[in-house]
VEXDREN-2710 file (C-alpha; in Angstrom, 1 decimal):
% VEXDREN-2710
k/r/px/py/pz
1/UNK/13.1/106.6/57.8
2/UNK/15.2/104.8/55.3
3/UNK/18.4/106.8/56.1
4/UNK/17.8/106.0/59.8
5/UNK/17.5/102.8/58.8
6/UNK/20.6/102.3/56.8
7/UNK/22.3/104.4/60.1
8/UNK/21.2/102.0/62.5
9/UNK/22.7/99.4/60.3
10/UNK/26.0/100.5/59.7
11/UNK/26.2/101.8/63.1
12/UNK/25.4/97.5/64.5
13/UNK/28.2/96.5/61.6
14/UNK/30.7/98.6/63.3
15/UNK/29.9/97.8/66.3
16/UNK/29.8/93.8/65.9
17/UNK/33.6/93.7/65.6
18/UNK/34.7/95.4/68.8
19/UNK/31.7/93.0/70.3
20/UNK/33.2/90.0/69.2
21/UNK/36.7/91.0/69.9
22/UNK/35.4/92.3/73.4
23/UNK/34.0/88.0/73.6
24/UNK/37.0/86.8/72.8
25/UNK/39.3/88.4/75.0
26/UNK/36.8/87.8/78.1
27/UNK/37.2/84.8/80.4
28/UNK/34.0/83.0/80.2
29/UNK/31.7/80.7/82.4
30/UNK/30.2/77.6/80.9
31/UNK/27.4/78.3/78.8
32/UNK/26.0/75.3/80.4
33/UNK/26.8/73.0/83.4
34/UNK/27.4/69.8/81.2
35/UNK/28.2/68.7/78.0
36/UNK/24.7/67.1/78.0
37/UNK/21.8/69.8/77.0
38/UNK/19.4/71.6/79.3
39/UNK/15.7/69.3/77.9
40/UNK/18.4/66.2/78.1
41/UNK/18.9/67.1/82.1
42/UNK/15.3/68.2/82.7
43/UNK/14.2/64.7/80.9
44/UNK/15.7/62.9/84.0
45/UNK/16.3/65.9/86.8
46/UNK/14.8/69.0/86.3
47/UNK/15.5/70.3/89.9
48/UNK/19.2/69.0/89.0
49/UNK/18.7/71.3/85.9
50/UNK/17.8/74.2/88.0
51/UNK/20.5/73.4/90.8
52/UNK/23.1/73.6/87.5
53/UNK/21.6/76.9/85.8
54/UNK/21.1/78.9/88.8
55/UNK/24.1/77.3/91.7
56/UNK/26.6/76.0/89.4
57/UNK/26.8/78.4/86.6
58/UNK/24.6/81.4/87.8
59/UNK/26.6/81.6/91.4
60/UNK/29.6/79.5/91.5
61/UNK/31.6/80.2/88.4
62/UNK/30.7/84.2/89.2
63/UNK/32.3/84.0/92.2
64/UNK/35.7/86.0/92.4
65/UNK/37.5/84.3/95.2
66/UNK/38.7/82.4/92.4
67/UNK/39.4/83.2/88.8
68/UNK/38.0/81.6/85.9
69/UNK/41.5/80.1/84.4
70/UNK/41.8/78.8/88.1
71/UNK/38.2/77.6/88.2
72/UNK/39.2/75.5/84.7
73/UNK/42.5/74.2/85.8
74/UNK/40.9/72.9/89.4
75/UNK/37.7/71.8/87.3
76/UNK/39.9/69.9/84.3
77/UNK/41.8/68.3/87.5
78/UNK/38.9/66.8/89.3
79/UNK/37.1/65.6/86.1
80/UNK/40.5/64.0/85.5
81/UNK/40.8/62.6/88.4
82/UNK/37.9/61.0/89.1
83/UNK/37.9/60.0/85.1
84/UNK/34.8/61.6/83.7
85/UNK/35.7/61.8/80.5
86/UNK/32.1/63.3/79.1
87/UNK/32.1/66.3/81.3
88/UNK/35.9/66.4/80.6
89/UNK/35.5/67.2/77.2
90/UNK/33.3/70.0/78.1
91/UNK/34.8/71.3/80.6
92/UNK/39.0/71.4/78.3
93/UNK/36.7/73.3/75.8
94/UNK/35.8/76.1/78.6
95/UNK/39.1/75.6/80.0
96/UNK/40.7/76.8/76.4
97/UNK/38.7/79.8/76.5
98/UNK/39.2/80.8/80.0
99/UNK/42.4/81.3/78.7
100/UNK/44.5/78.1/80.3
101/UNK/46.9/76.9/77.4
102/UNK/47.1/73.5/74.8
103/UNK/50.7/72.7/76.3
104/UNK/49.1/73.7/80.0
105/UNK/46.3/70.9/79.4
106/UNK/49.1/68.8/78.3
107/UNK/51.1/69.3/81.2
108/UNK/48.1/68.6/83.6
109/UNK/47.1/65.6/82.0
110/UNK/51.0/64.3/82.1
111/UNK/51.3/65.8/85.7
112/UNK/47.9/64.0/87.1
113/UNK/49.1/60.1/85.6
114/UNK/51.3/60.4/88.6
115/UNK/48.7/61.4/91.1
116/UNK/45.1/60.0/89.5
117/UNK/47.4/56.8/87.7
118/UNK/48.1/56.1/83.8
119/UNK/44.7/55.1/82.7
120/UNK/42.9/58.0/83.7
121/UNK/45.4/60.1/82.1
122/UNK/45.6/57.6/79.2
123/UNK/41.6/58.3/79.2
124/UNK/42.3/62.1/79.4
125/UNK/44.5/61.6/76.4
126/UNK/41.6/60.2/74.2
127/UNK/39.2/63.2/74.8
128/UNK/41.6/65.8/74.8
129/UNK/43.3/64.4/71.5
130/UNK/40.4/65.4/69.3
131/UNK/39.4/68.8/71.0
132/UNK/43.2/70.1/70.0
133/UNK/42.6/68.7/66.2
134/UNK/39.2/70.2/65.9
135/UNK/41.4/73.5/67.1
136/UNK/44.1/73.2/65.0
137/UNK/46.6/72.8/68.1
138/UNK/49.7/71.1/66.9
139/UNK/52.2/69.1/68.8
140/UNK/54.4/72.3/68.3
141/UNK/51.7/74.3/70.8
142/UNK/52.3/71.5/73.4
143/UNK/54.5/71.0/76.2
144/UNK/57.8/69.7/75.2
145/UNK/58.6/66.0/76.2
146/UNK/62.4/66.6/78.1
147/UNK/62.6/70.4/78.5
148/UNK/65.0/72.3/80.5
149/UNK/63.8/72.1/83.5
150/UNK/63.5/74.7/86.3
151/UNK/66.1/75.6/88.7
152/UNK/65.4/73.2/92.2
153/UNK/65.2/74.8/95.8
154/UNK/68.0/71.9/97.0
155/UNK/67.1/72.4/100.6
156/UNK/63.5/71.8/100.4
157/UNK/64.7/68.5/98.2
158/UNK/66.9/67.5/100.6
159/UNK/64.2/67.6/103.3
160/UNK/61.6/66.1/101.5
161/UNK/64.0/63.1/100.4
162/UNK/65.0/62.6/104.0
163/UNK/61.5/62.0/105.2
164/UNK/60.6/59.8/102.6
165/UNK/63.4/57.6/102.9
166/UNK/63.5/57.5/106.5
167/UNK/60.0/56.8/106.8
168/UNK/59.7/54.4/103.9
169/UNK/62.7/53.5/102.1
170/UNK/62.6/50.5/104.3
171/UNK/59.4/49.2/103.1
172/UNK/59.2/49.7/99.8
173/UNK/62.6/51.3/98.4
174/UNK/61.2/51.8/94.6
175/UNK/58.4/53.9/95.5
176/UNK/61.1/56.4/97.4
177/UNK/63.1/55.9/93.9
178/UNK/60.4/56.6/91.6
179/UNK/59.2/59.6/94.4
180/UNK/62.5/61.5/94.0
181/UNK/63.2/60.7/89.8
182/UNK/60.7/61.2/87.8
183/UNK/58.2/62.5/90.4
184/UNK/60.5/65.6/91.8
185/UNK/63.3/65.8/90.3
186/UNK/62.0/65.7/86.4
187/UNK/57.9/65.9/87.3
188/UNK/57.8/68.8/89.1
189/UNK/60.7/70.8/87.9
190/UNK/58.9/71.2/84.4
191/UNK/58.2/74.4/83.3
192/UNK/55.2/73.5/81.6
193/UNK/52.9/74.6/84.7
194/UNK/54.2/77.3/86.9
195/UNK/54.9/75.8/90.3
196/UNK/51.8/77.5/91.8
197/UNK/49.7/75.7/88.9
198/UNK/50.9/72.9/89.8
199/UNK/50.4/72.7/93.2
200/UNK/46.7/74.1/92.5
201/UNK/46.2/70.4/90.1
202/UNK/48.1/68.2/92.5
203/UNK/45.3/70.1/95.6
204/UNK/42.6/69.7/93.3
205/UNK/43.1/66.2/92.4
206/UNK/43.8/64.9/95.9
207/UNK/40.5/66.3/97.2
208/UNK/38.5/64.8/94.4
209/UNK/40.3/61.6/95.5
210/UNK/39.8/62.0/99.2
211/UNK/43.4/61.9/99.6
212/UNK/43.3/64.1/103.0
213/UNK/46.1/62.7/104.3
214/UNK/48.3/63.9/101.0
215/UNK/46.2/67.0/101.4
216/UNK/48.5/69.0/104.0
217/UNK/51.9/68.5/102.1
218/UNK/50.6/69.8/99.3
219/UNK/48.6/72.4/100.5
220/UNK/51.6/74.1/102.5
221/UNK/53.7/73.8/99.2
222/UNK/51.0/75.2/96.9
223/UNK/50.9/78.2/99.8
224/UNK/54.8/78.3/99.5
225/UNK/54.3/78.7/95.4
226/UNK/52.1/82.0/95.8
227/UNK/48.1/80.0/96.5
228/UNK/46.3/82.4/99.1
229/UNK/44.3/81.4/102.0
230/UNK/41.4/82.5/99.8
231/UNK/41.8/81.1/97.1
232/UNK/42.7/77.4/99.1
233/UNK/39.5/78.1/101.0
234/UNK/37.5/78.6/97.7
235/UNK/39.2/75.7/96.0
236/UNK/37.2/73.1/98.0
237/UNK/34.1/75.1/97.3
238/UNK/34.5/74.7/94.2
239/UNK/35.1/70.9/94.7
240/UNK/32.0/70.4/96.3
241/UNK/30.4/70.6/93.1
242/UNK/32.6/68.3/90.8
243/UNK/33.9/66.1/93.4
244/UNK/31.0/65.9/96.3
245/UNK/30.0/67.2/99.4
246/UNK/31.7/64.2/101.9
247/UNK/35.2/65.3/100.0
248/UNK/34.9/68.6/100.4
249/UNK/34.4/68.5/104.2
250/UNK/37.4/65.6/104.7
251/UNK/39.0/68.5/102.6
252/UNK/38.4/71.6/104.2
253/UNK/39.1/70.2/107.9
254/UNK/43.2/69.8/106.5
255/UNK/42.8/73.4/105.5
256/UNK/41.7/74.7/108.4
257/UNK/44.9/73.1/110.0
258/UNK/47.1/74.3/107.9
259/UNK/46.0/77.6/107.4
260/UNK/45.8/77.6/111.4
261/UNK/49.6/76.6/111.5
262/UNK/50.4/79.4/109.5
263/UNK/48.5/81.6/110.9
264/UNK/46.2/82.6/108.5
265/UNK/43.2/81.4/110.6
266/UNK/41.2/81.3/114.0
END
């Protein structure tokens, strides 16, 4: 009995290594749905306790349509967005071990004060700052501040710049200044976030924002950057959760039209 014993125990320590390493290496699903705890939620909600255990994390995050580092980056942009800085800090902590990078949170946070505005980035900033020092993630791990930047498709530029300027240079010249340098020549040309990625924030945070109207643009240039109709369609399912039901439908009707004009839909 004893040697079975001392067997079965040598037999777990060898094991507990490849367990852990098998852990760490796996893209994970929130533990839980919120920083707070389960007996804080069921205190106030318990239905809304329920809805989180068994919807949010027991069906939601297991759904493939999407992966779980693009689950985190669309998550990290809503909460960002709508600046809910206690599920924020959660939700960067999952984010990290789903396997999105320190200098990609960076480079969300920096992309989204041009498309959620300075103080919710600013208020980004202040959770994120002590999640990378508890980490040990040093400024050398983060995006770098003037970076050479990524070749530019000067065609799509030029169109882009046309439209603005013609539509609006009229009415308010700096915003088509500012639109073309920092926002697309310097913003968006940074290698920080792979252009897909980026589209992926700038989608996410405009839905959370109800911004359908900004919705098509950068819906067909997310597409253009490699985002499938699947994953666009499962990107406001996902939003339904973290930014509401009333933004997910003004959401998913500009899908449907754009996915329509492309012909990737009845």
């Amino acid at each position: 009995m004893k040697a079975f014993i001392a067997v079965a125990a040598m037999s777990l320590m060898l094991g507990a290594p490849a367990l852990a390493e098998e852990k760490r290496g796996e893209k994970m699903a929130p533990r839980s749905p919120s920083v707070l705890s389960a007996e804080d939620i069921q205190s106030v909600a318990p239905a809304l306790a329920r809805f989180g255990s068994e919807v949010l994390i027991g069906d939601l995050w297991q759904r493939t349509e999407l992966s779980r580092r693009d689950r985190s980056i669309v998550t990290v942009a809503i909460l960002i967005a709508r600046n809910q800085p206690a599920e924020l800090k959660h939700n960067v902590e999952v984010a990290l071990d789903n396997d999105v990078t320190a200098a990609e949170i960076s480079e969300i946070v920096t992309h989204l004060a041009f498309y959620s505005g300075w103080p919710n980035a600013m208020a980004a900033v202040a959770v994120t700052k002590d999640i990378f020092v508890a980490r040990g993630i040093g400024r050398e791990q983060l995006a770098a501040a003037s970076p050479e930047l990524l070749p530019l498709n000067q065609a799509v530029e030029n169109q882009r710049s046309t439209t603005v300027e013609q539509n609006f240079g009229a009415i308010s010249p700096g915003l088509v200044k500012f639109t073309t340098q920092p926002l697309f020549l310097d913003l968006w040309q940074r290698p920080g976030l792979k252009p897909r990625d980026r589209s992926l924030v700038t989608v996410s945070a405009l839905i959370a924002a109800g911004q359908s109207a900004q919705i098509g643009y950068h819906l067909n240039r997310a597409m253009d950057n490699g985002l499938t109709a699947q994953e666009a369609g499962e990107i406001v399912a996902h939003a339904a959760f973290y930014a509401g039901w009333p933004n997910a439908f003004s959401a998913v009707a500009v899908v449907s039209e754009v996915l329509r004009a492309r012909g990737l839909a009845g």
